[in-house]
C-alpha positions as CSV (number, residue, x, y, z in Angstrom):
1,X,113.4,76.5,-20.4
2,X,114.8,76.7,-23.5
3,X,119.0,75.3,-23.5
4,X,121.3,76.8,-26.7
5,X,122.3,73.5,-28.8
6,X,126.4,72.5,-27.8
7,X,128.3,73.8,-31.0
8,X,128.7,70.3,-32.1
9,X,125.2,69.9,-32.4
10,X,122.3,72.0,-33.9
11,X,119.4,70.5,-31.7
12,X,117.6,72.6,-29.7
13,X,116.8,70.8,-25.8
14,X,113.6,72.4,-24.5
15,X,112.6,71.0,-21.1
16,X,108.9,71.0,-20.2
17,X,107.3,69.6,-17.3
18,X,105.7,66.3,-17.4
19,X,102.0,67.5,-17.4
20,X,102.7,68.5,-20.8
21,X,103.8,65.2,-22.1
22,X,100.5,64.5,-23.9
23,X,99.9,67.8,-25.6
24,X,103.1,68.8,-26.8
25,X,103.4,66.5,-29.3
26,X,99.9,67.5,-30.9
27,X,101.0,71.1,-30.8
28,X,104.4,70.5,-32.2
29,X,102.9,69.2,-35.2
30,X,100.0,71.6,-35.7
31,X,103.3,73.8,-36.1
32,X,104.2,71.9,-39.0
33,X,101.0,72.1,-40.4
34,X,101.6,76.2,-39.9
35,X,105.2,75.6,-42.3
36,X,102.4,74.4,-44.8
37,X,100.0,77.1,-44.5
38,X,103.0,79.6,-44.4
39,X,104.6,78.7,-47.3
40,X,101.4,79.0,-49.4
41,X,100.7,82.6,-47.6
42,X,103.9,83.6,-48.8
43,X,103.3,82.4,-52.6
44,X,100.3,84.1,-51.9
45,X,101.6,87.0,-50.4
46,X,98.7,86.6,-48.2
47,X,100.3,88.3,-45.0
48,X,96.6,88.8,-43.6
49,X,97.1,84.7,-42.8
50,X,101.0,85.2,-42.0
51,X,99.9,87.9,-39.5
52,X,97.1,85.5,-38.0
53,X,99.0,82.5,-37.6
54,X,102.4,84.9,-36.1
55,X,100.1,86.6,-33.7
56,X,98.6,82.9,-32.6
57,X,102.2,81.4,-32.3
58,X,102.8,84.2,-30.4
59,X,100.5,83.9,-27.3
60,X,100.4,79.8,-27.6
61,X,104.3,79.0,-27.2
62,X,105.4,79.9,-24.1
63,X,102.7,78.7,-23.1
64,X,103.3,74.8,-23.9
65,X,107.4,75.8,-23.0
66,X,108.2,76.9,-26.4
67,X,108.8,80.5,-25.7
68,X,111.0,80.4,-28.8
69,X,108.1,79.6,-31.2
70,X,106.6,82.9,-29.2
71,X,109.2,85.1,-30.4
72,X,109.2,83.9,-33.7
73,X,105.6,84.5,-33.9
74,X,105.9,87.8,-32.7
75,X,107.8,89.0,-35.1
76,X,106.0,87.3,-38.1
77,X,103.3,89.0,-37.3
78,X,104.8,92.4,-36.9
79,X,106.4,91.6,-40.8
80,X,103.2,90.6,-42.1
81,X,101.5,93.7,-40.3
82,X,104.2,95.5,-42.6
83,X,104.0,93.6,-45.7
84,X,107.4,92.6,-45.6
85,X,107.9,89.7,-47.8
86,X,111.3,89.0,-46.9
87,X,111.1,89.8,-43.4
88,X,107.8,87.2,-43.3
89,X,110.3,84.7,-45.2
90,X,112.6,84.5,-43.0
91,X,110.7,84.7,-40.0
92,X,109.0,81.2,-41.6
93,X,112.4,79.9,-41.7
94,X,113.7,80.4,-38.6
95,X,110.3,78.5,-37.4
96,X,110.6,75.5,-39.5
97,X,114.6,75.4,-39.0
98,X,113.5,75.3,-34.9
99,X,110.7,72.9,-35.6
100,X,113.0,70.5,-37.0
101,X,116.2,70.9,-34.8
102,X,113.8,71.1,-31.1
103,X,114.1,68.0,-28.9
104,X,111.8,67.8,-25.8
105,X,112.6,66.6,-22.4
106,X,110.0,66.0,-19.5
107,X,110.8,66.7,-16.7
């Protein structure tokens, strides 16, 4: 369950149950790993790799309690189906500015 950040604050609280606690952290950084790869798909304009890592994002996410990183991938991968360069762009943003504003809590 995903909590909108307090206006004061741009962090993102995501709570995720305590099974989780030694996964999450791997998959939060293989997500950073994705800002990487997407950044050099865009230079690219390789959307065939945008489209692949959207679509995986998408089904992985909610998954692991991040159903925001879900929507995001969804619709990266329905930009890079597209070849919409700016769409794809800020679709990459809006995942690396949640990647580095998220703060998980187990519960």
């Amino acid at each position: 369950m995903q909590t909108p950040p307090p206006a004061s604050s741009n962090r993102v609280l995501v709570r995720i149950e305590r099974d989780f606690e030694s996964i999450v952290p791997g998959f939060l950084a293989n997500r950073k790993k994705d800002i990487h790869t997407l950044h050099r798909a865009l230079a690219d304009k390789d959307f065939r790799t945008i489209q692949m890592l959207g679509h995986r994002m998408k089904g992985d996410g909610g998954g692991y309690g991040f159903d925001r990183i879900s929507e995001i991938g969804g619709v990266m991968e329905l930009a890079a189906q597209r070849q919409d360069y700016a769409a794809s762009e800020q679709h990459v943003k809006q995942l690396e500015e949640f990647l580095a504003c998220v703060q998980v809590e187990y519960v």
